[in-house]
C-alpha positions as CSV (number, residue, x, y, z in Angstrom):
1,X,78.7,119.3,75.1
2,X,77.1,116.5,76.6
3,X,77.6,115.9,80.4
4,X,76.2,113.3,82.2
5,X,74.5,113.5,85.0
6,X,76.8,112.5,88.4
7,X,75.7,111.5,91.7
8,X,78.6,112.0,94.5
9,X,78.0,109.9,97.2
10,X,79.8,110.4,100.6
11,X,79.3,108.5,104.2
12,X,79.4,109.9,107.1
13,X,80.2,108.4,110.4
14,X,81.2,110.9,113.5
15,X,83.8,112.5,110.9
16,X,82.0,116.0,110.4
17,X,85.2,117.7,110.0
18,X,86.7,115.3,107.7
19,X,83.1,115.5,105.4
20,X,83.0,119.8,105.6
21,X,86.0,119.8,104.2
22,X,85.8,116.9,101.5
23,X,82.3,118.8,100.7
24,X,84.3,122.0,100.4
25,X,86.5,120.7,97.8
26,X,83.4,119.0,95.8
27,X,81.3,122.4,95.3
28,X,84.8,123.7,93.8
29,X,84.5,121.1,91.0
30,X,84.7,122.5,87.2
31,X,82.4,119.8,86.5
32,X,78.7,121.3,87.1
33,X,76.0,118.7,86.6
34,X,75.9,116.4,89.7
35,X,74.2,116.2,93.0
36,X,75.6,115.4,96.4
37,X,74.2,112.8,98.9
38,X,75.7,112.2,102.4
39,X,75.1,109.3,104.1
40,X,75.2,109.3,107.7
41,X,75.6,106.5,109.1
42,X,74.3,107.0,112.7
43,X,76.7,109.5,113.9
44,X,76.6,110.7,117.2
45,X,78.3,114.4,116.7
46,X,75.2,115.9,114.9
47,X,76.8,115.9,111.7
48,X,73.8,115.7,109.5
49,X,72.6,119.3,111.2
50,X,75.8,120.8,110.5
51,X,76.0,119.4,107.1
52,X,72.2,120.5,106.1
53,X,73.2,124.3,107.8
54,X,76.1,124.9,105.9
55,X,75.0,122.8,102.8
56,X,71.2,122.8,102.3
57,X,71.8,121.9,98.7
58,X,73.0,117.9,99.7
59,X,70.6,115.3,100.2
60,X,71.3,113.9,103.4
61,X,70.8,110.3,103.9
62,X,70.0,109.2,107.8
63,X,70.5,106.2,109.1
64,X,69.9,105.7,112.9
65,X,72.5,102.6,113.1
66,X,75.6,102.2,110.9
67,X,74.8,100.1,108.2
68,X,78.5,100.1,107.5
69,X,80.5,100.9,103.9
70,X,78.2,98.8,102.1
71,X,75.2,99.0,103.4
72,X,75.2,102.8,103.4
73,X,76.3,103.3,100.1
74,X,74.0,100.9,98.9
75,X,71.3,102.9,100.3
76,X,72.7,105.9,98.3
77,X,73.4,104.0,95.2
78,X,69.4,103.2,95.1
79,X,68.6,106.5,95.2
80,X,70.7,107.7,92.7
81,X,69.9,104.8,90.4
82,X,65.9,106.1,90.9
83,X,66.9,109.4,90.0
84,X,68.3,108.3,86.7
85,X,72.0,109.4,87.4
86,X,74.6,108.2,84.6
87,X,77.2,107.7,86.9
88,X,77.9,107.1,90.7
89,X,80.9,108.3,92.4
90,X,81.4,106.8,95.9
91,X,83.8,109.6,97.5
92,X,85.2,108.8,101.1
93,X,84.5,111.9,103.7
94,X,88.0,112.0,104.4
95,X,89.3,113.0,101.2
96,X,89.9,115.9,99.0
97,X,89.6,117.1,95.6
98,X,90.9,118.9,92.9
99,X,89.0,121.1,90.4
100,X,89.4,118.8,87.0
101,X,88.9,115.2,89.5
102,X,85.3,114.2,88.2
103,X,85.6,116.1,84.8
104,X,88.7,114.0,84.0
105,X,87.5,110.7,85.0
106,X,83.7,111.5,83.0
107,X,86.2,111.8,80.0
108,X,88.3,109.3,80.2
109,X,84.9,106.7,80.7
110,X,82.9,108.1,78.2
111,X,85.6,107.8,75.8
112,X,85.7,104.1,76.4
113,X,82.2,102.1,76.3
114,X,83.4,99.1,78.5
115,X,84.8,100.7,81.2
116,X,82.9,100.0,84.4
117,X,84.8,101.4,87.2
118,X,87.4,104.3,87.3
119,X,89.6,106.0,90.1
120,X,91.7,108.7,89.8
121,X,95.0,108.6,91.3
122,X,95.5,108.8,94.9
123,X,97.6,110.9,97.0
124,X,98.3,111.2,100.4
125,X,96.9,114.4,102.4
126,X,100.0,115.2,104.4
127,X,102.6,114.5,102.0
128,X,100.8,115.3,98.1
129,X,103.7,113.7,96.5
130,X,103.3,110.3,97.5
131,X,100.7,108.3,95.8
132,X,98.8,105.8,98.3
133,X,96.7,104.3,95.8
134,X,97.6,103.6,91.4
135,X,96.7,100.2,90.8
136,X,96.9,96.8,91.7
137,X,96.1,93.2,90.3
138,X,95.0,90.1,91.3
139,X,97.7,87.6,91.4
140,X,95.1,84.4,91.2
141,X,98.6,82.2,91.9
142,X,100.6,83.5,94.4
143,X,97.1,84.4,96.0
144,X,97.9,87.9,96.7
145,X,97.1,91.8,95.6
146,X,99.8,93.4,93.8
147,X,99.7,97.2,94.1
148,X,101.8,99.8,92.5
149,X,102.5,103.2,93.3
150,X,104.6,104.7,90.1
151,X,102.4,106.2,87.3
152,X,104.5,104.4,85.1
153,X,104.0,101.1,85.7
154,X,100.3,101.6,86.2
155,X,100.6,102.4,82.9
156,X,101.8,99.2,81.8
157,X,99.5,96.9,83.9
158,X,96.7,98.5,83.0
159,X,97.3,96.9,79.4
160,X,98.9,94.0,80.5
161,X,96.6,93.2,83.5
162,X,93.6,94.6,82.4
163,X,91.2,91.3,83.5
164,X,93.0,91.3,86.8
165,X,93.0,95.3,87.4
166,X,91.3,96.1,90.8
167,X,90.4,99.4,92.4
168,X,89.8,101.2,95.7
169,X,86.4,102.6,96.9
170,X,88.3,105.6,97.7
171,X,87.0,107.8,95.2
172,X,85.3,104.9,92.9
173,X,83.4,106.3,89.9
174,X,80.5,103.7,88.4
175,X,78.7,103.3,85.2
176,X,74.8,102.8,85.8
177,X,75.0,100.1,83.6
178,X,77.5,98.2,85.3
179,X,75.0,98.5,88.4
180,X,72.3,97.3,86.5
181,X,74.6,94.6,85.1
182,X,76.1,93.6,88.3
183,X,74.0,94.7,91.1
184,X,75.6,96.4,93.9
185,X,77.9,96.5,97.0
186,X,78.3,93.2,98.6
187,X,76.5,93.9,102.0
188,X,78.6,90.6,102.9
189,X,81.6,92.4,103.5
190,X,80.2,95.4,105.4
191,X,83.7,97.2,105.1
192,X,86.8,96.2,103.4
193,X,87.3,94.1,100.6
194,X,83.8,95.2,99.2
195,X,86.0,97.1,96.8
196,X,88.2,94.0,95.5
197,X,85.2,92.0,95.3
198,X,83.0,94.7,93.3
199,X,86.2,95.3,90.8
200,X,86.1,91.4,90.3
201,X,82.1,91.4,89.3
202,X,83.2,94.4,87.0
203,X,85.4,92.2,85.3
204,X,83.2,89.1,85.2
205,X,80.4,91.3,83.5
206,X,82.9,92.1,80.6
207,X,84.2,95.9,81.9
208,X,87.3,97.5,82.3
209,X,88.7,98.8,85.8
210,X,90.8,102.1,84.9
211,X,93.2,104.3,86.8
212,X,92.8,107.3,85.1
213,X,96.2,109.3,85.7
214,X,95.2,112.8,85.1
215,X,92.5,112.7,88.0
216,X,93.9,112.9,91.4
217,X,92.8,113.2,94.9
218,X,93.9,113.3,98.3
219,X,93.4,111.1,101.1
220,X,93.5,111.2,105.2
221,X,94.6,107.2,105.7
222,X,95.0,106.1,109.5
223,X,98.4,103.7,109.0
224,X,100.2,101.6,111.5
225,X,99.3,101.3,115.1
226,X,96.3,103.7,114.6
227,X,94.3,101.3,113.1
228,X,91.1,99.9,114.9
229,X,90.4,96.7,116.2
230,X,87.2,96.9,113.4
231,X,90.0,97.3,110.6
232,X,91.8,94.3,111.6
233,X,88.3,92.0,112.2
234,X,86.7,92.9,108.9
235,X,90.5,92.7,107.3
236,X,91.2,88.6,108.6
237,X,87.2,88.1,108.4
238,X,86.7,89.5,104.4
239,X,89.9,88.3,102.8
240,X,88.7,84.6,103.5
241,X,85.1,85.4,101.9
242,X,87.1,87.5,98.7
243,X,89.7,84.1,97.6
244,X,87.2,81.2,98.7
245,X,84.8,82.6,96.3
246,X,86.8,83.5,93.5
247,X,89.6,80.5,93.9
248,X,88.5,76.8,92.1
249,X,89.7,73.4,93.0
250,X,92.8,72.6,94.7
251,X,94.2,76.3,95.0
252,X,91.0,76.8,97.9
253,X,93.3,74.3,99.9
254,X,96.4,76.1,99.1
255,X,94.5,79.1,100.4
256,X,93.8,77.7,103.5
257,X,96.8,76.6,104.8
258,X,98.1,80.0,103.4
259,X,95.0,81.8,105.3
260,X,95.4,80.3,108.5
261,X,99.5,80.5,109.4
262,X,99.0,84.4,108.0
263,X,96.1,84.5,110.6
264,X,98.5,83.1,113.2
265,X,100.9,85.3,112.7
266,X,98.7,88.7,112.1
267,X,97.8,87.6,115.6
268,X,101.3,87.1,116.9
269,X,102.2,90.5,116.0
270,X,99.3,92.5,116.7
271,X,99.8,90.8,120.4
272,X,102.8,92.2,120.4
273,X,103.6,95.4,119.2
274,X,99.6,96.7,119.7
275,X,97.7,94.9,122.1
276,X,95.5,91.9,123.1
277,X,92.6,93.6,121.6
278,X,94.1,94.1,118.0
279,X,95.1,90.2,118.4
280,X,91.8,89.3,119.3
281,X,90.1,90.7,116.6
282,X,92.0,89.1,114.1
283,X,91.5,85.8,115.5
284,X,87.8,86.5,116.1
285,X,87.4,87.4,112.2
286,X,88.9,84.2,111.0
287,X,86.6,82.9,113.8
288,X,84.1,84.5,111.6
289,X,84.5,83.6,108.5
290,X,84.7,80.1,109.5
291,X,81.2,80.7,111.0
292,X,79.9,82.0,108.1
293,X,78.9,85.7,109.6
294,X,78.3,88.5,107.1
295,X,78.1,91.8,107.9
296,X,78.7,93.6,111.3
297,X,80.7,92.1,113.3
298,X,78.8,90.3,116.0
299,X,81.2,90.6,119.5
300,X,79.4,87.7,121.0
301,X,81.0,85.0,118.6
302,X,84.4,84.5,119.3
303,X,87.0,82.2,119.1
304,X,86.7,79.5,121.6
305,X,88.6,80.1,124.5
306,X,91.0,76.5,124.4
307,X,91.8,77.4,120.7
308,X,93.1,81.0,121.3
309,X,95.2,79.5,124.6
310,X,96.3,76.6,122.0
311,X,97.4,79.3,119.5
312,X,99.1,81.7,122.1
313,X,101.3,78.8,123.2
314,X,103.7,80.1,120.5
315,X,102.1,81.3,117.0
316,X,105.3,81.8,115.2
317,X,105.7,77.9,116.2
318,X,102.0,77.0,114.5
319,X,101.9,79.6,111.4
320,X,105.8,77.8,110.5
321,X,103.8,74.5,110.6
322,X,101.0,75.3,108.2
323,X,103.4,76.6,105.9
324,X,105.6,73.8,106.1
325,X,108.5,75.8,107.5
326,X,110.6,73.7,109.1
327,X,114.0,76.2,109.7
328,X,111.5,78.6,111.0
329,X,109.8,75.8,113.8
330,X,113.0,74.7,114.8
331,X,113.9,78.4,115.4
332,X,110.5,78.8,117.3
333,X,111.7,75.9,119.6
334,X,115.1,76.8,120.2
335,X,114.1,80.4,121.3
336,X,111.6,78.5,123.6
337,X,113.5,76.4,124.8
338,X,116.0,79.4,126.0
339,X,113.2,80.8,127.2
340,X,112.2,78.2,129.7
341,X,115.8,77.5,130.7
342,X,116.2,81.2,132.0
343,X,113.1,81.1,133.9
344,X,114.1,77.9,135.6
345,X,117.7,79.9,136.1
């Protein structure tokens, strides 16, 4: 039987514990022909030590900065594409495997010629009966991603969606021929929204993104107010560069408006249930985008100074007047208004 040769990829960045045990899992695969490379992306916890002590089989990839989700898998990708690999799977260090994962998804794409990009489904680590991750789709006019998380209907989109069908770079298996086809990460994007953007130039070069439902992993996931203010700067700043590239015509200017009250209002609540630093960064990634910055996020450019004050005035008051909300501005204005009167009470 034929088995193609696989190239697991995983970054590394201060999470040695989180890589041991994804690595763990991996040489527990039933699937034998494919080589490991860790990436590590300028941790500070010699990780890549550890990792060559207790794994002296992995190539180890270092990079004395971070070069980020793209740019460190890139540098990986290369590698493996120079060492004739038929497939790439881009595994994050903070997930876990089962047995059958990669042999499941090699079947199911080398049963199907023009499938580009596979996942398996994905759980979450804590509870293994909820699925994080089964599919989504791009909505191109309501401007949105559409995700499910029943088996079932991923079933169904995956026929009836199957141009718009995206995928995260959770666990992201990848034809060599797409690569060649396509090229590689969007450096761009640094982190987040690499992975929508990549499943869009899968699509574009005439492959098919698949969920394939027998493959599962699981995955760590920081939710909620344990988020970073990185997550929400690269989040505001790569969602703009994703839909102005892909959306045509009049719909960019639907986008905008639509962009810049959701900004607004990311803003507002981050502000107020996290902390002026989570606000901040949201505004500094639209800030961003506007400028036209790729990859890491510079801290020196900023939003200016008046335009933050302008927004802070009341952002529920400004994201209701790009949307054209008037019930929620008047709303806005009575509460401030309230507001004001007590103060002067």
């Amino acid at each position: 039987m034929n088995h193609p040769k696989v190239y697991v990829i995983i970054l590394n960045w201060n999470g040695l514990q989180d890589t041991l045990e994804c690595l763990e899992s991996v040489y527990k695969l039933d699937y034998t022909n494919f080589q490991v490379i860790v990436v590590d992306n300028g941790s500070r916890d010699n990780s890549a030590a550890v990792i060559r002590e207790n794994y002296p089989q992995v190539i180890i990839i270092e990079n004395r900065e971070n070069l980020g989700y793209t740019g460190g898998n890139n540098m990986a990708m290369h590698y493996a594409m120079d060492h004739e690999s038929d497939y790439i799977w881009l595994l994050n260090n903070d997930t876990v495997v089962e047995p059958d994962t990669l042999s499941n998804l090699i079947t199911a794409a080398k049963n199907s010629p023009n499938i580009g990009l596979i996942s398996p489904i994905i759980y979450d680590y804590y509870n293994p009966n909820k699925i994080q991750f089964c599919g989504s789709y791009v909505d191109w006019n309501k401007q949105v991603i559409v995700y499910t998380r029943s088996v079932e209907e991923s079933k169904i989109w995956q026929n009836t969606y199957s141009q718009l069908m995206c995928l995260w770079g959770t666990a992201l298996l990848i034809k060599r021929d797409l690569i060649k086809n396509i090229g590689y990460l969007n450096d761009r994007f640094y982190a987040y929204w690499e992975d929508t953007e990549f499943s869009m130039r899968s699509i574009e070069g005439g492959y098919r993104n698949v969920v394939e439902l027998s493959a599962r992993i699981r995955h760590k996931i920081n939710l909620g107010t344990g988020r970073s203010t990185v997550y929400f700067y690269y989040m505001a700043r790569n969602r703009y560069y994703f839909w102005m590239k892909y959306l045509r015509g009049v719909n960019k200017l639907y986008y905008l408006r639509k962009y810049f009250s959701g900004i607004i209002e990311d803003f507002a609540v981050r502000l107020e249930y996290i902390g002026t630093e989570h606000g901040d960064a949201v505004l500094d990634g639209a800030w961003g985008a506007i400028c036209g910055i790729n990859g890491k996020w510079d801290r020196n450019i900023k939003v200016p100074y008046s335009l933050k004050k302008l927004i802070s005035w009341h952002p529920y008051f400004w994201a209701g007047l790009l949307r054209g909300d008037f019930l929620r501005i008047a709303s806005e204005v009575l509460r401030r208004t309230k507001s004001e009167l007590l103060k002067i009470e």
